[in-house]
C-alpha positions in Angstrom: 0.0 0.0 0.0 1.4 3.2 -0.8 2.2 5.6 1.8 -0.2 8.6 2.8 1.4 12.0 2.1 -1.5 13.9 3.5 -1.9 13.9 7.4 -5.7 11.7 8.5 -8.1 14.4 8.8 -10.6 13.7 11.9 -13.9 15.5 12.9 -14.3 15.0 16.7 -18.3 15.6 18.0 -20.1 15.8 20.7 -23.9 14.8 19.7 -26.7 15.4 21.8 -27.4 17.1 25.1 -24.1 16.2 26.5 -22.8 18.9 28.7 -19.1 17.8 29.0 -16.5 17.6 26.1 -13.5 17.2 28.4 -13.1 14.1 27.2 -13.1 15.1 23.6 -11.0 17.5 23.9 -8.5 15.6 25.4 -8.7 13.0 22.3 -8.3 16.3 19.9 -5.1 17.5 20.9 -4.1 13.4 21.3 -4.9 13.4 17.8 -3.4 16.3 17.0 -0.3 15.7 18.8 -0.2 12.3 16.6 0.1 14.8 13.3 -3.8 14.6 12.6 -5.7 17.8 11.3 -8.5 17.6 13.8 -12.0 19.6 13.6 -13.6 19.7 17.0 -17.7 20.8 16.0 -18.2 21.8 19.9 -21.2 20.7 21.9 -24.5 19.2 21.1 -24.5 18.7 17.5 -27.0 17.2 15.3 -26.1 14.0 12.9 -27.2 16.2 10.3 -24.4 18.9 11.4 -21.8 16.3 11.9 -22.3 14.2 8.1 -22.4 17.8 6.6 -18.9 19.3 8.4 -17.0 15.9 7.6 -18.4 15.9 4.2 -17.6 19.7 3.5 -14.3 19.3 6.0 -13.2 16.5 3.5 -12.4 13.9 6.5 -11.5 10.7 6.8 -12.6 9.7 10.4 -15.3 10.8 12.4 -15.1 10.5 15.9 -17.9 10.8 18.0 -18.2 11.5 21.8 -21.6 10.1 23.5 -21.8 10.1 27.6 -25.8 10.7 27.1 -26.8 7.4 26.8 -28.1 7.9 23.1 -25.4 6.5 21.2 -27.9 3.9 19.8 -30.2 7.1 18.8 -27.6 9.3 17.2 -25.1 6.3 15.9 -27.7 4.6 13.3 -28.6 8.3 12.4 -25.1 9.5 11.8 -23.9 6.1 9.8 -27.3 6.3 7.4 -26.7 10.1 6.6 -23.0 8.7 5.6 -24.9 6.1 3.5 -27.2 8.6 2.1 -24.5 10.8 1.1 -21.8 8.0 -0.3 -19.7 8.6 2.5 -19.3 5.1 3.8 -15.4 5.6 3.2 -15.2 7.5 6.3 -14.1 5.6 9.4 -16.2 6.2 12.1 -15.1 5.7 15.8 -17.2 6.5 19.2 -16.1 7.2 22.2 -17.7 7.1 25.8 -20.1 4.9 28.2 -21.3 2.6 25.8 -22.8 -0.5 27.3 -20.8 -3.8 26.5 -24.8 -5.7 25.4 -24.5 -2.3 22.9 -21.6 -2.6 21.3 -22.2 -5.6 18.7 -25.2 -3.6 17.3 -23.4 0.3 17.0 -20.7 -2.0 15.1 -23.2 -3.7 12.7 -24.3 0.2 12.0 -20.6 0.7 11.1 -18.9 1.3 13.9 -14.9 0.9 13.6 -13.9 1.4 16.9 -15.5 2.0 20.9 -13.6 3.2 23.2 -14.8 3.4 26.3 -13.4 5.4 30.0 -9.6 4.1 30.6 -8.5 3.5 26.5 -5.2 4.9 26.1 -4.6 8.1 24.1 -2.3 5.7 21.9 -4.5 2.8 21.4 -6.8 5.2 19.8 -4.5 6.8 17.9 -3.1 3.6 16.6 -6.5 2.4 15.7 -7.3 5.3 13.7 -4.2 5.3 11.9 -4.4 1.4 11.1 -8.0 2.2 10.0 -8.2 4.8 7.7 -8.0 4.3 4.4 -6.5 5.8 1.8 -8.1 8.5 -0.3 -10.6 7.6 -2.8 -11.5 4.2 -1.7 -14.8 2.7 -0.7 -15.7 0.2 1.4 
């Protein structure tokens, strides 16, 4: 595979009503750190807003930040906008509380990666980095 000259381009969110981004923050400048462009939308966005900033930001990972509860609300909505909008080629990775008897379906709604309280900075990091693929390919 050839090597990426272009550094991975991630769009961290917080959807919903959640009231803290610490945690996302904290995995933006990780990412950033790493030599990722990072776009961090800020609190309680829509999936609407997030498909249409990673589409118009041109990225190739979406990683989302849920500690509401309503990942299995917002996560089908977010990964059928993709669909809708032939964006399936962007990895997306979530973040948070997510319930271990939740975690097999948010993956069959294409889900690359959950990472949950206590994943190193470097694991996710690594992940993304293993994931993404290169420019112009579809899954």
């Amino acid at each position: 595979m050839a090597e990426r000259t272009t550094p991975i381009r991630v769009l961290v969110a917080k959807p919903g009503l959640d009231g803290h981004d610490r945690g996302a923050k904290v995995i933006a400048r990780a990412l950033r750190d790493a030599g990722m462009e990072v776009i961090y939308t800020g609190l309680r966005q829509t999936p609407e807003m997030i498909v249409n900033a990673a589409i118009q930001e041109d990225v190739d990972c979406i990683g989302l930040s849920i500690l509401s509860g309503a990942h299995n609300a917002i996560v089908p909505r977010v990964t059928a906008l993709l669909r809708e909008r032939s964006a399936t080629d962007i990895l997306v990775v979530l973040g948070g509380t997510i319930p271990e008897q939740d975690i097999p379906a948010l993956k069959e709604n294409g889900v690359a990666g959950i990472f949950g309280p206590g994943t190193s900075l470097e694991a996710v990091v690594r992940f993304i980095r293993d994931n993404v693929q290169p420019r112009g390919v579809s899954v």
